[in-house]
N, CA, C and O atoms as a Tripos MOL2 file, in Angstrom:
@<TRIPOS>MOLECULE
protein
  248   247    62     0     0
PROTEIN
NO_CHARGES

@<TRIPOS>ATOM
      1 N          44.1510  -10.2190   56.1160 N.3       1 UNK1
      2 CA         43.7100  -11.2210   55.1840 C.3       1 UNK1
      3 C          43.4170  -12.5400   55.9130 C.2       1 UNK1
      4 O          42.5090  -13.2690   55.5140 O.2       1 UNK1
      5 N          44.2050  -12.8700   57.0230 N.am      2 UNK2
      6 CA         44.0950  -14.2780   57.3090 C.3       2 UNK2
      7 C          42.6930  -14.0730   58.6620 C.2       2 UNK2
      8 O          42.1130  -14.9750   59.2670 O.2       2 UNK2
      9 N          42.4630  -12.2950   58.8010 N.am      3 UNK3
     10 CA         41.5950  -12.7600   59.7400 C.3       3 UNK3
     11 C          40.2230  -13.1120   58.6980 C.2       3 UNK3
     12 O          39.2760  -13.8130   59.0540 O.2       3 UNK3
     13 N          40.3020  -12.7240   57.8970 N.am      4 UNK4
     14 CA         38.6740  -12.8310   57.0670 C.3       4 UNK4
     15 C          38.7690  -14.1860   56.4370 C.2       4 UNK4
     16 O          37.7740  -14.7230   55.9500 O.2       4 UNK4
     17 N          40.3920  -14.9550   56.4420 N.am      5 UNK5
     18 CA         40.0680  -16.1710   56.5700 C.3       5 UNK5
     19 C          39.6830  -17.2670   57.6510 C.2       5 UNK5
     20 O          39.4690  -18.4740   57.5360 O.2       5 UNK5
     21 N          39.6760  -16.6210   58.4770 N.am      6 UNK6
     22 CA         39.8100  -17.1000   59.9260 C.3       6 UNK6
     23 C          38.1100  -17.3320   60.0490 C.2       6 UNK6
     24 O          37.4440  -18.3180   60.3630 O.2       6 UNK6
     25 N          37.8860  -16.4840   59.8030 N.am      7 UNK7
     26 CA         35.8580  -16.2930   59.8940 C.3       7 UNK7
     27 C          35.3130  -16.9280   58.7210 C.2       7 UNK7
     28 O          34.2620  -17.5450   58.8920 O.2       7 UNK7
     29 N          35.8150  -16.9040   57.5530 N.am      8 UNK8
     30 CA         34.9920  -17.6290   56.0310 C.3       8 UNK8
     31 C          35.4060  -19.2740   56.3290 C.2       8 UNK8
     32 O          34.5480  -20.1260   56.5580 O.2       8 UNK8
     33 N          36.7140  -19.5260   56.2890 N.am      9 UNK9
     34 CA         37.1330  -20.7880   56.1800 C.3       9 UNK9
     35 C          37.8380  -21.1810   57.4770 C.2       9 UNK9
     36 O          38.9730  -21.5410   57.1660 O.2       9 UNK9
     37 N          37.6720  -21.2610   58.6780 N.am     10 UNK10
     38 CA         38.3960  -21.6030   59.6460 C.3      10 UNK10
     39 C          39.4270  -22.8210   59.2070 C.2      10 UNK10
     40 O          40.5150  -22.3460   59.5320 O.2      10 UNK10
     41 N          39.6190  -23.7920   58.7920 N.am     11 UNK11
     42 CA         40.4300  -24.6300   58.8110 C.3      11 UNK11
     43 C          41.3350  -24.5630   57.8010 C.2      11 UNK11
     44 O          42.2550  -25.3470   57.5690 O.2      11 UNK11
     45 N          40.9390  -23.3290   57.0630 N.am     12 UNK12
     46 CA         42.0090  -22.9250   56.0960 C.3      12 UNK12
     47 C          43.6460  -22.1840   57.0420 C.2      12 UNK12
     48 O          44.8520  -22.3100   56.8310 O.2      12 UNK12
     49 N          42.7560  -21.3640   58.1810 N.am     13 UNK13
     50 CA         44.2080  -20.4910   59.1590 C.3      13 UNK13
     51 C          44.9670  -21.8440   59.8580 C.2      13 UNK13
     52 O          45.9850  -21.3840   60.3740 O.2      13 UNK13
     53 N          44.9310  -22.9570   60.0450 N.am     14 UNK14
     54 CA         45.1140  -23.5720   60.8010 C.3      14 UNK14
     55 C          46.9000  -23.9780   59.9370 C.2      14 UNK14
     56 O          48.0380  -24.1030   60.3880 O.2      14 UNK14
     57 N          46.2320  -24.0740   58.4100 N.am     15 UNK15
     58 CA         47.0390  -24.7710   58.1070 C.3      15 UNK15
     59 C          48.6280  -23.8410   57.3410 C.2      15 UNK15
     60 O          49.7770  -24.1600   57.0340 O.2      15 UNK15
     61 N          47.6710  -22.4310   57.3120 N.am     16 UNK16
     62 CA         48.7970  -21.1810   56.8990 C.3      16 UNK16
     63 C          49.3780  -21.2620   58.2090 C.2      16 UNK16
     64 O          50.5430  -21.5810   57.9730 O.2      16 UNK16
     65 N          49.2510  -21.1640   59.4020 N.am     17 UNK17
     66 CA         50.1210  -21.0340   60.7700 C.3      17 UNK17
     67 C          50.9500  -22.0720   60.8520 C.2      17 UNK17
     68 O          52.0340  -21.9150   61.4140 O.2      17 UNK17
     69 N          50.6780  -23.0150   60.4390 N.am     18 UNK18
     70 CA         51.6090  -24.3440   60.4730 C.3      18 UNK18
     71 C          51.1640  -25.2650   61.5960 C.2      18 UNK18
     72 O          51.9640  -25.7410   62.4010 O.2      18 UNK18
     73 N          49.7790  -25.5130   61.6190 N.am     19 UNK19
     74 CA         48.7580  -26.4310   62.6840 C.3      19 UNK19
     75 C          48.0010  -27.2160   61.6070 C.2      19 UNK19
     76 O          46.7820  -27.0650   61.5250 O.2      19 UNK19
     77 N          48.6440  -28.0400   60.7780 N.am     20 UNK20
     78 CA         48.1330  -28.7640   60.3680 C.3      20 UNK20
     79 C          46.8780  -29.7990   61.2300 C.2      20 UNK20
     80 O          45.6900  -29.8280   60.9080 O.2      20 UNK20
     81 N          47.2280  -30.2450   61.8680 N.am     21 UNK21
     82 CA         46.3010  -31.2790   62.9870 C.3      21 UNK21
     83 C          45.0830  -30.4310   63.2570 C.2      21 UNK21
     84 O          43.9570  -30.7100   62.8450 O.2      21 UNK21
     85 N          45.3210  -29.6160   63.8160 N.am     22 UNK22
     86 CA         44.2850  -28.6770   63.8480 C.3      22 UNK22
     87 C          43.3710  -28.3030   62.9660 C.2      22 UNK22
     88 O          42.1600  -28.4450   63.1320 O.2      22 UNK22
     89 N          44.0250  -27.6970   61.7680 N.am     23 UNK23
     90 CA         43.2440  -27.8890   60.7170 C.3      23 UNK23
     91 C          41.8130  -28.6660   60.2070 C.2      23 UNK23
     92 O          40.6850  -28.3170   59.8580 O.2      23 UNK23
     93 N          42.7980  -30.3270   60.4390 N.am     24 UNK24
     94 CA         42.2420  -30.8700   60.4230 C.3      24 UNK24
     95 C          40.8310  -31.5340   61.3360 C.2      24 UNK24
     96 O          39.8230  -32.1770   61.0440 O.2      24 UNK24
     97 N          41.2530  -31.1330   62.2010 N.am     25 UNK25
     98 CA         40.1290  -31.5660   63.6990 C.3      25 UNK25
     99 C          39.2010  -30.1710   63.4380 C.2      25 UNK25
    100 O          38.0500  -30.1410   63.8760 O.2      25 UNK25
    101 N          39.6650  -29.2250   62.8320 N.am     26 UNK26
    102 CA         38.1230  -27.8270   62.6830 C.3      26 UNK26
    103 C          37.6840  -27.6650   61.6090 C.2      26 UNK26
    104 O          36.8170  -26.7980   61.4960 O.2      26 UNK26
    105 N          38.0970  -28.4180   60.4250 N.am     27 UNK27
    106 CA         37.6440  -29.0740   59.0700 C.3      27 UNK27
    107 C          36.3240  -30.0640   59.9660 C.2      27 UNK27
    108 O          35.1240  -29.8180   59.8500 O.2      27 UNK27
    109 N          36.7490  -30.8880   60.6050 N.am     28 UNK28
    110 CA         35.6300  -31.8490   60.9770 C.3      28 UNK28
    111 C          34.3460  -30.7040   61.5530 C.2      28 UNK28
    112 O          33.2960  -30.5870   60.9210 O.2      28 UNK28
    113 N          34.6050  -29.9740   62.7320 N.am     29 UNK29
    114 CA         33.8760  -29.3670   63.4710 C.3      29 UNK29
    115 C          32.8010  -28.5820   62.2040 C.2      29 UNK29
    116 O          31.5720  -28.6540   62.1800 O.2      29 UNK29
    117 N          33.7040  -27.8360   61.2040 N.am     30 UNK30
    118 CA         33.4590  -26.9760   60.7320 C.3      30 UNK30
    119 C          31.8980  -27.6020   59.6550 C.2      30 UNK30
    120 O          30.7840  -27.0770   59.6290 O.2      30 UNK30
    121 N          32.3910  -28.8980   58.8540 N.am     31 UNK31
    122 CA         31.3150  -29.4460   58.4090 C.3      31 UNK31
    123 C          30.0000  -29.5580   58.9590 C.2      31 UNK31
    124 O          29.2590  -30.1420   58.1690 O.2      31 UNK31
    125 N          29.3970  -29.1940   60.0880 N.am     32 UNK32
    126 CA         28.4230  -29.0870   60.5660 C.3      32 UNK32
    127 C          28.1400  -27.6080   60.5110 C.2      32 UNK32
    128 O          28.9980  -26.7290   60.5920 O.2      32 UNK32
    129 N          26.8020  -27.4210   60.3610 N.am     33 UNK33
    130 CA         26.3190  -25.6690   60.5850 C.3      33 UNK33
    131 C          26.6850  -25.0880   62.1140 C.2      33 UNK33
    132 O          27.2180  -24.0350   62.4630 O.2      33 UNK33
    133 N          26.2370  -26.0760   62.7740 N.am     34 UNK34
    134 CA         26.2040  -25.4480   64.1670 C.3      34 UNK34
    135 C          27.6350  -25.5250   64.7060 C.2      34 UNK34
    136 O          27.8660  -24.9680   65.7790 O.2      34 UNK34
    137 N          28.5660  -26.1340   64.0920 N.am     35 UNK35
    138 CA         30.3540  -25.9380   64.4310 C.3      35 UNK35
    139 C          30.7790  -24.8800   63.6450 C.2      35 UNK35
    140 O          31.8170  -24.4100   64.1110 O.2      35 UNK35
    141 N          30.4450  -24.3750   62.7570 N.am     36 UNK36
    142 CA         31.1180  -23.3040   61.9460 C.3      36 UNK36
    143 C          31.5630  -21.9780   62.7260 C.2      36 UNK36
    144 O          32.4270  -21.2190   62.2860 O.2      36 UNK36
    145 N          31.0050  -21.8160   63.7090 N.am     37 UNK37
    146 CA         30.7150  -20.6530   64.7160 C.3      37 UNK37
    147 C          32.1590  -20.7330   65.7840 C.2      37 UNK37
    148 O          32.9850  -19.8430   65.9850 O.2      37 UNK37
    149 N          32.1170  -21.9320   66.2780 N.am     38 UNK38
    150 CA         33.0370  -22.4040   67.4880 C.3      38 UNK38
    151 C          34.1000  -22.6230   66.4820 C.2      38 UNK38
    152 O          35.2430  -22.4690   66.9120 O.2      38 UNK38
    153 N          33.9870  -22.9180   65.3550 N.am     39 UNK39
    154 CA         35.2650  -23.4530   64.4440 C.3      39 UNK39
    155 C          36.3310  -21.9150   63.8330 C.2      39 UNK39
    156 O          37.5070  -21.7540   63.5060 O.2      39 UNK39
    157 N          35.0030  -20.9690   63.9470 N.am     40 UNK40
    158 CA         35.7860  -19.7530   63.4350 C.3      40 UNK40
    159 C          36.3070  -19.1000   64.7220 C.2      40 UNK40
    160 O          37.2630  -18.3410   64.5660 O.2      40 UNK40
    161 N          35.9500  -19.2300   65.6720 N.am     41 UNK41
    162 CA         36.2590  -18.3780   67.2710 C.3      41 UNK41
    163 C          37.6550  -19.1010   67.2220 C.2      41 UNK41
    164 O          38.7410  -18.5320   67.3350 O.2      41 UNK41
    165 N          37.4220  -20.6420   67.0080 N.am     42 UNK42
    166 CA         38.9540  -21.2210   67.7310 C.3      42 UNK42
    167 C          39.9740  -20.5240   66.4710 C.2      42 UNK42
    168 O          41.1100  -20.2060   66.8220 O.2      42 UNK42
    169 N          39.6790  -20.3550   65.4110 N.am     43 UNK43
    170 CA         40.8660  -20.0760   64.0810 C.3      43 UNK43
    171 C          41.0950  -18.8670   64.6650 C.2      43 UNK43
    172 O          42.2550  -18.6650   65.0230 O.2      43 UNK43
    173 N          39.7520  -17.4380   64.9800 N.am     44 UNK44
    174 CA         40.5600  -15.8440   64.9640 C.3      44 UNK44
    175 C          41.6770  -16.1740   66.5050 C.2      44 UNK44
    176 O          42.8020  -15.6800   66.5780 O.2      44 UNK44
    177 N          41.0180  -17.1750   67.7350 N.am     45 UNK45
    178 CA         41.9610  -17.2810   68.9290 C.3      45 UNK45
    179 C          43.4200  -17.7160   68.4730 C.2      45 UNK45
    180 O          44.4360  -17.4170   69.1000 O.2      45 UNK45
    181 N          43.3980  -18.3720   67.4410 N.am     46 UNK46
    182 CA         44.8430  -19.4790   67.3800 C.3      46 UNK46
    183 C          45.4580  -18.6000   66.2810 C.2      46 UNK46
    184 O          46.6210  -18.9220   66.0360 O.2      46 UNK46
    185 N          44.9550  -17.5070   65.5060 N.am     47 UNK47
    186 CA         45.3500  -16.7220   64.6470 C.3      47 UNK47
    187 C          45.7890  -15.4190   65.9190 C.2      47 UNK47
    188 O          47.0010  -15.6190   65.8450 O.2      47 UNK47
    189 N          45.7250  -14.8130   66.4860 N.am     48 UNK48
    190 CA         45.9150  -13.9690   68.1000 C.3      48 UNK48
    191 C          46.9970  -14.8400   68.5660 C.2      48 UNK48
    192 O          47.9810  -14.1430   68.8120 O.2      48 UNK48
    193 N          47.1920  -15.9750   68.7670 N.am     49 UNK49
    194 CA         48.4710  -16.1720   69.7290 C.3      49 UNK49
    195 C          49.2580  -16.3950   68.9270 C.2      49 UNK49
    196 O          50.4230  -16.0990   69.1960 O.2      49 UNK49
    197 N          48.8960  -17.1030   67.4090 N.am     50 UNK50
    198 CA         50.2710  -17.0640   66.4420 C.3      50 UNK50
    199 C          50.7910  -15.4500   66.0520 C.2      50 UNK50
    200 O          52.0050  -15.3110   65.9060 O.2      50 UNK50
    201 N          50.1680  -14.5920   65.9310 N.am     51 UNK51
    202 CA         50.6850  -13.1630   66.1510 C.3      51 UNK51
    203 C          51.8280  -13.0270   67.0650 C.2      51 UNK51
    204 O          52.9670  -12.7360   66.7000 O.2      51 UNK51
    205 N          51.3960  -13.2900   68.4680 N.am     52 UNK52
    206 CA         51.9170  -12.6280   69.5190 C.3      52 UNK52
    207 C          52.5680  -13.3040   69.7320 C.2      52 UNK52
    208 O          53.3120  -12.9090   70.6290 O.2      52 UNK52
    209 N          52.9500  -14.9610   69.1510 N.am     53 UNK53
    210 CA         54.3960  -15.8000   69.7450 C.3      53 UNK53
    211 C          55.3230  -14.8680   68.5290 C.2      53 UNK53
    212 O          56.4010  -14.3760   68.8620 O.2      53 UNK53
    213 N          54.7600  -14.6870   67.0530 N.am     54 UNK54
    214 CA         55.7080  -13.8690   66.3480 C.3      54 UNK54
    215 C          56.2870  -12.9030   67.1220 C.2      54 UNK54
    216 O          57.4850  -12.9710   67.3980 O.2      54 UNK54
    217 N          55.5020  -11.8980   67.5560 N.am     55 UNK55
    218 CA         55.8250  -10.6060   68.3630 C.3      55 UNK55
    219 C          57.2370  -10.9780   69.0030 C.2      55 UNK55
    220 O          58.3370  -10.4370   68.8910 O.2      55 UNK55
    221 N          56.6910  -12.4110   69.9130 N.am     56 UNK56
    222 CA         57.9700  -12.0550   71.1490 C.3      56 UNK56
    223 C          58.8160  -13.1070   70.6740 C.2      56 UNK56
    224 O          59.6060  -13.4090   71.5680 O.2      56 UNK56
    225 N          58.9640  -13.7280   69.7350 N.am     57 UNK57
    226 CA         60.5040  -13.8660   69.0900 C.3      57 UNK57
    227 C          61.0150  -12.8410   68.7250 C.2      57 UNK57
    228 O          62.0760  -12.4120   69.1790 O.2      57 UNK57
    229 N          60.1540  -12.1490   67.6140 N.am     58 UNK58
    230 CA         61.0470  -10.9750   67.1470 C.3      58 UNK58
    231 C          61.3040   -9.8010   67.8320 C.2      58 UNK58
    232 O          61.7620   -8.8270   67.2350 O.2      58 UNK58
    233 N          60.9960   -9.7760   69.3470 N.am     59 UNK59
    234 CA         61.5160   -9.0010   70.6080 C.3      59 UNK59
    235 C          62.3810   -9.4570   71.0760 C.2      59 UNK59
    236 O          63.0850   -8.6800   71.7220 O.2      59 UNK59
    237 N          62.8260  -10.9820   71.0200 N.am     60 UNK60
    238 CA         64.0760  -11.3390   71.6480 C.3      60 UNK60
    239 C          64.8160  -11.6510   70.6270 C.2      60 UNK60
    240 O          65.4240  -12.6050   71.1130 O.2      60 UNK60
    241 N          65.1970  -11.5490   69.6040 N.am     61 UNK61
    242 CA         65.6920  -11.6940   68.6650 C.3      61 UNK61
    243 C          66.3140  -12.7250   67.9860 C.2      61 UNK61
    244 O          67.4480  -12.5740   67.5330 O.2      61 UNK61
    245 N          65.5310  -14.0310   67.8350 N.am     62 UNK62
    246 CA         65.4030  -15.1520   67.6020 C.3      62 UNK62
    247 C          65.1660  -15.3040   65.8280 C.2      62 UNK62
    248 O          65.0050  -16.4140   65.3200 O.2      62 UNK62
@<TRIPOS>BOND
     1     1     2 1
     2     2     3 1
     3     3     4 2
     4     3     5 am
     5     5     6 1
     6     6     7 1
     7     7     8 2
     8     7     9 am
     9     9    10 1
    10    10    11 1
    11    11    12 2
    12    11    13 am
    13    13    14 1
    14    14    15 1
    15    15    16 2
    16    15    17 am
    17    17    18 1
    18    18    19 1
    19    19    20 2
    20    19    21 am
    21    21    22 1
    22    22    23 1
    23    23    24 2
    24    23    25 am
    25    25    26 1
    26    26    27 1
    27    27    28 2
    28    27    29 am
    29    29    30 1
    30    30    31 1
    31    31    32 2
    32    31    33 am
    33    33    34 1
    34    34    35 1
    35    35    36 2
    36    35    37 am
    37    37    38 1
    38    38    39 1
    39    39    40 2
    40    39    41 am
    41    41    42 1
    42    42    43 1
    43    43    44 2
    44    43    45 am
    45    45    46 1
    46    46    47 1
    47    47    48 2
    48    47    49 am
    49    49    50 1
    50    50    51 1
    51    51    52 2
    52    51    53 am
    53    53    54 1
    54    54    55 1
    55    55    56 2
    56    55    57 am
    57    57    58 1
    58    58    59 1
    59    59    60 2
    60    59    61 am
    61    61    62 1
    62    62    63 1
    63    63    64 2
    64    63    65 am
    65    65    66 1
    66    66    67 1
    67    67    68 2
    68    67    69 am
    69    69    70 1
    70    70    71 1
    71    71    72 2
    72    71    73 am
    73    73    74 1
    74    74    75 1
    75    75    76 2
    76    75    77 am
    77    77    78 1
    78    78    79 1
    79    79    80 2
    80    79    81 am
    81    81    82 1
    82    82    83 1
    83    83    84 2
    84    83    85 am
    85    85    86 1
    86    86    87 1
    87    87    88 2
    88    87    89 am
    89    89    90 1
    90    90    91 1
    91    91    92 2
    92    91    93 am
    93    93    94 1
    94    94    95 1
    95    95    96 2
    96    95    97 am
    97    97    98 1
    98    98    99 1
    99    99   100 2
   100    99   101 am
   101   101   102 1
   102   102   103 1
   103   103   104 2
   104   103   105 am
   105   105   106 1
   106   106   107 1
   107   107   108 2
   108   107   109 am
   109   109   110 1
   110   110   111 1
   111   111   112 2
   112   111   113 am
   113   113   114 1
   114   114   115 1
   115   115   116 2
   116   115   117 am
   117   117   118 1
   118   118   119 1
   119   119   120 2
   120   119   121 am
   121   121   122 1
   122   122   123 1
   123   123   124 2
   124   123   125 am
   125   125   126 1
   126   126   127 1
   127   127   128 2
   128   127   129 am
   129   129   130 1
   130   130   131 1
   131   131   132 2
   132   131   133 am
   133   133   134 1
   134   134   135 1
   135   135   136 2
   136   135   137 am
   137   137   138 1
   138   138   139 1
   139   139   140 2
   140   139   141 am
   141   141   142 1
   142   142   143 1
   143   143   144 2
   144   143   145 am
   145   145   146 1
   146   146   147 1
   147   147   148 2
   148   147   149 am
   149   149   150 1
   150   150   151 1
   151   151   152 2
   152   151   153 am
   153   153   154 1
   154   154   155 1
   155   155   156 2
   156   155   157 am
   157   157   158 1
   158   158   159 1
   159   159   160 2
   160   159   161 am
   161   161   162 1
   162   162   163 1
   163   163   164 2
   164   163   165 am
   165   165   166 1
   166   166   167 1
   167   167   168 2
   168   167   169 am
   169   169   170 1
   170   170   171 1
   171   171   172 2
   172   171   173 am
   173   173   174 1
   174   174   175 1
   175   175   176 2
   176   175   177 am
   177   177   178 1
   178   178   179 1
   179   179   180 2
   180   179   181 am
   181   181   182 1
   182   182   183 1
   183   183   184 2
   184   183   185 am
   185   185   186 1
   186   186   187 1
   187   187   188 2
   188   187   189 am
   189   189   190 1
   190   190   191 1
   191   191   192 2
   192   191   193 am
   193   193   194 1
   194   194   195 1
   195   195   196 2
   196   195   197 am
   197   197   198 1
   198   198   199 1
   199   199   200 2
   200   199   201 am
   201   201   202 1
   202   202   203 1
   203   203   204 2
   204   203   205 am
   205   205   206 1
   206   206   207 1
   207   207   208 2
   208   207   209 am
   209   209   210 1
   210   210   211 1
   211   211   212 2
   212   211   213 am
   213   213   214 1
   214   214   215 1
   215   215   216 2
   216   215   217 am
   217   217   218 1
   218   218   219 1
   219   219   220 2
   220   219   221 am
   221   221   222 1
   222   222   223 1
   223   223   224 2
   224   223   225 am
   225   225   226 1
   226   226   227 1
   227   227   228 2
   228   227   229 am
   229   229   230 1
   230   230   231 1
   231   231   232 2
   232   231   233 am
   233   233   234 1
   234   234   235 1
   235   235   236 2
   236   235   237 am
   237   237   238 1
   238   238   239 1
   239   239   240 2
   240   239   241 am
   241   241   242 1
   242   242   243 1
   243   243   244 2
   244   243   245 am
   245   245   246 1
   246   246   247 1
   247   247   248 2
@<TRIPOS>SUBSTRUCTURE
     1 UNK1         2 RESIDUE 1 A UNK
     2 UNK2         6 RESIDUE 1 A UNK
     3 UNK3        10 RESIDUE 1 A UNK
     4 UNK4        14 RESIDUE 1 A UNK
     5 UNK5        18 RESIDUE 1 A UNK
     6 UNK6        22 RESIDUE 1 A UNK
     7 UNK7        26 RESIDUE 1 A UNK
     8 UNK8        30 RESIDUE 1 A UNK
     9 UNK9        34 RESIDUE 1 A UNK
    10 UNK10       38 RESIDUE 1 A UNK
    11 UNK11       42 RESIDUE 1 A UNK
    12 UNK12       46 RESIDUE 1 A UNK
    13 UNK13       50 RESIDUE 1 A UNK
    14 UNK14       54 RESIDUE 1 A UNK
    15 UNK15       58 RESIDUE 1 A UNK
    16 UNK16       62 RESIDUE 1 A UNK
    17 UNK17       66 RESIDUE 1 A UNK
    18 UNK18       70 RESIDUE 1 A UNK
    19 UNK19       74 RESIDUE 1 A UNK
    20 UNK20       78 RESIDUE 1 A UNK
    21 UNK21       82 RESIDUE 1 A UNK
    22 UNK22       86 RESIDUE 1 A UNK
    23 UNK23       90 RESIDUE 1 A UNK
    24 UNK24       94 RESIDUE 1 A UNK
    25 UNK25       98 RESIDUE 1 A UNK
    26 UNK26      102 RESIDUE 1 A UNK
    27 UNK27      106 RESIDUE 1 A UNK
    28 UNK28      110 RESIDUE 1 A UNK
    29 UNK29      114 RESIDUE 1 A UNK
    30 UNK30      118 RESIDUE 1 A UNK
    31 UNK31      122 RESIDUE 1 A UNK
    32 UNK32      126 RESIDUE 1 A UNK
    33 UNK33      130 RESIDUE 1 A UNK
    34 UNK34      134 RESIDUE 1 A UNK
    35 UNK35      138 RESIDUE 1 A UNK
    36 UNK36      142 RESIDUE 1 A UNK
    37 UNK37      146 RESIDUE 1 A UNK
    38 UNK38      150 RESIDUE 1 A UNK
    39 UNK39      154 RESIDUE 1 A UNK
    40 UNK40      158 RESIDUE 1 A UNK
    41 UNK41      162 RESIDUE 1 A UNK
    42 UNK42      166 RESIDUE 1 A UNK
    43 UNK43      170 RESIDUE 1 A UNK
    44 UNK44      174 RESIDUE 1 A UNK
    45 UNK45      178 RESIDUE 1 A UNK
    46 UNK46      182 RESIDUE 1 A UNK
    47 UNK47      186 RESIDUE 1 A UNK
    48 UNK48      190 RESIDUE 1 A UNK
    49 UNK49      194 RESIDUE 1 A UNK
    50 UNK50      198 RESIDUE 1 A UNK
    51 UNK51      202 RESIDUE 1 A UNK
    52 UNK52      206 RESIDUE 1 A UNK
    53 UNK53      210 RESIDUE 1 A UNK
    54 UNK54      214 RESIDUE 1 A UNK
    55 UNK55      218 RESIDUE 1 A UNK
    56 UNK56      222 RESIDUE 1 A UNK
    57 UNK57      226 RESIDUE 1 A UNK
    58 UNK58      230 RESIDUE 1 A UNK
    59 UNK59      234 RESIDUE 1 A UNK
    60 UNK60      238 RESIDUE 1 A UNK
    61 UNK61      242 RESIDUE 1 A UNK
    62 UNK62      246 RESIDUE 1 A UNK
């Protein structure tokens, strides 16, 4: 779900992960046509490492 938000609304994942700031700085990008592209690459990338920091807490058991 959050990846097809990641691609429709990029600055919407920013703020479910808990990157508010971010959010906000690809809200800006995103308002342009030609940022919407770079705005959704950076949300599915930052949506991929918020996965995988989950992963390896819940491998070390944190």
């Amino acid at each position: 779900m959050r990846l097809l938000l990641a691609i429709f609304l990029p600055f919407l994942v920013f703020f479910t992960i808990g990157r508010p700031i971010a959010g906000i700085i690809c809200l800006i990008l995103q308002i342009t046509l030609i940022g919407w592209v770079p705005a959704a690459i950076w949300a599915v990338y930052a949506l991929s490492q918020y996965k995988t920091d989950k992963k390896i807490e819940r491998a070390l058991g944190r």
